[in-house]
C-alpha positions, 0 to 999 in steps of 0.5 A, spaced: 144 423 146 146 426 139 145 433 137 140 435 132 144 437 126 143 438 119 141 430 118 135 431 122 133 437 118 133 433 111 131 427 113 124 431 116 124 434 109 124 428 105 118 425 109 111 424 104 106 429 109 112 435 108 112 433 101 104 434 100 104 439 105 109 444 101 107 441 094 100 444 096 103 450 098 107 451 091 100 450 087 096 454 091 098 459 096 105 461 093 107 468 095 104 471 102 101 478 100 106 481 105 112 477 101 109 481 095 109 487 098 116 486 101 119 483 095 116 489 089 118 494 094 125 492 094 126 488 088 126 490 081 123 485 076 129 484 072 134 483 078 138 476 078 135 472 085 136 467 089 131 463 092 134 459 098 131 453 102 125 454 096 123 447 098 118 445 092 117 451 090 112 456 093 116 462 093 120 461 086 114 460 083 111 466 086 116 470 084 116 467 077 108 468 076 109 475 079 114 478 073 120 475 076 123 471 071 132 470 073 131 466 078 135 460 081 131 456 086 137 452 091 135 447 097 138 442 101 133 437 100 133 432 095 126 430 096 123 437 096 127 439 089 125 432 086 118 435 087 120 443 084 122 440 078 116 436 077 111 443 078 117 446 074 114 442 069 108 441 069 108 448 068 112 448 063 117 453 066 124 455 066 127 456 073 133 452 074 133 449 081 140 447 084 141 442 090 145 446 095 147 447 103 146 454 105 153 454 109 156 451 102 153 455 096 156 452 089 156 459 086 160 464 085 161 471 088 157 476 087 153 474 081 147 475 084 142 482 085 138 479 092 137 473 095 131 470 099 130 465 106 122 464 106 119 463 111 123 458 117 129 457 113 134 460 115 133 458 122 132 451 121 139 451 121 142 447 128 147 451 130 150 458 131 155 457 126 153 454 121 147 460 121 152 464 121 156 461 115 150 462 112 150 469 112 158 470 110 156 465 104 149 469 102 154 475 103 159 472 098 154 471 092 150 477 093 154 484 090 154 490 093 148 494 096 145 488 094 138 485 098 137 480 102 130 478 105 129 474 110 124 472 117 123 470 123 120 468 129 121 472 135 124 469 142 121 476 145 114 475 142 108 479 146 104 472 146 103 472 153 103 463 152 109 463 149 114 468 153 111 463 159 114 457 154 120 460 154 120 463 161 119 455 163 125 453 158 130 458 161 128 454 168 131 449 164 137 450 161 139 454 167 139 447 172 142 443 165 136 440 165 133 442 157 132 437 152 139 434 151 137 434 143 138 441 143 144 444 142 142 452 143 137 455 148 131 458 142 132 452 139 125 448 139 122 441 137 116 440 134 111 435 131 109 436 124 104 431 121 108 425 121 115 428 123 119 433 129 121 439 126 127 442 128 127 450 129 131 455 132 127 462 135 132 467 135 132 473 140 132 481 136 139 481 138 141 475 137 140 477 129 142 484 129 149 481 132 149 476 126 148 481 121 153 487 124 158 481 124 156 478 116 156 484 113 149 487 112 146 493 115 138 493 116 133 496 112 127 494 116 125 489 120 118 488 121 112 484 124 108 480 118 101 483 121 104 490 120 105 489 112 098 486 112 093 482 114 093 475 110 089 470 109 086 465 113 090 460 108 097 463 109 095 464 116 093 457 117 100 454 113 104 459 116 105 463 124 106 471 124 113 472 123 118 477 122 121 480 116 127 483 116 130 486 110 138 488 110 143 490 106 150 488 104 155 493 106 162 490 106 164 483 103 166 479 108 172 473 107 169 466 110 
């Protein structure tokens, strides 16, 4: 049976239900109170970002809204970009959206102030090494001392269904007896409206390890609900994740 992959991942993306569910997420709900507290603190408005995995947009235009205006908005699915740009549109806005796998960004080195990966993003991406392809390639684009925020979920969470989920999962893969499809443990499949979604759940570890060797040091990382409480909106859209904020420190060659 195939591992899942970087196909898998588009092809849940590009289906009508993520669509709706992301369009609606751009139009209405934008930044997530703890992103705008995250962002203002660290970012300042005239600041070039890049907005990674921006889907159709949410983060982008909250961003745009939010007093940010040099903003470029990259995505590996077409589908999904096809969809930012007619919000781009409609709102008669000038955000320039890109087609652009995160392992392989076409643009240029250290041209940017700080970067973002919303909310899953980056750990939608299946395998080690390409995640951390992506940290050398966010690495490349931004300059020195620059920002790069991103968030998580956490294999060490304190929810007691969850760490019985991943307890039964080691059993798992320690007799090799895991689901075939998954190429690492934390990796998960789960549905979403009409498609299965891929995720990998890191452990703290794993992260600080991906990060000391990428060339970014940690500011702060921290559990949304320790930012602020959010909405019922945001919090049914969206599960408690972690927010790490790093920094850029040395220039890392791929």
């Amino acid at each position: 049976m195939q591992k899942i992959n970087a196909e898998f991942v588009r092809h849940a993306f590009a289906s009508k239900d993520s669509l709706r569910e992301y369009s609606i997420a751009a139009m209405e709900i934008e930044l997530w109170e703890s992103e705008k507290i995250i962002f203002e603190k660290y970012f300042n408005k005239e600041d070039r970002i890049l907005d990674i995995g921006c889907g159709t947009g949410r983060v982008t235009f909250g961003l745009h809204n939010f007093g940010y205006n040099s903003l470029i908005g990259v995505d590996v699915s077409k589908e999904m970009l096809k969809e930012a740009i007619r919000i781009n549109n409609i709102r008669n806005a000038t955000i320039e959206f890109r087609l652009g796998d995160a392992t392989k960004l076409d643009l240029g080195d250290k041209i940017f102030d700080g970067a973002i990966f919303a909310y899953n993003g980056l750990m939608q991406i299946p395998w080690l090494e390409n995640r951390m392809k992506a940290f050398k390639e966010i690495n490349r684009i931004l300059k020195l001392g620059a920002i790069f925020i991103f968030t998580t979920h956490d294999l060490k969470t304190k929810d007691v269904n969850v760490q019985r989920y991943w307890k039964e999962e080691m059993e798992l893969w320690s007799k090799g007896k895991q689901d075939p499809r998954l190429p690492e443990f934390g990796d998960l499949l789960y549905k979403s409206f009409d498609r299965q979604m891929y995720m990998h759940v890191p452990s703290r570890e794993e992260i600080v390890n991906c990060l000391s060797a990428t060339g970014f040091e940690i500011v702060e990382d921290l559990y949304r609900p320790e930012i602020i409480e959010e909405s019922e909106e945001v919090q049914c859209f969206s599960d408690d994740c972690r927010f790490w904020i790093v920094r850029k420190t040395i220039d890392v060659s791929l």
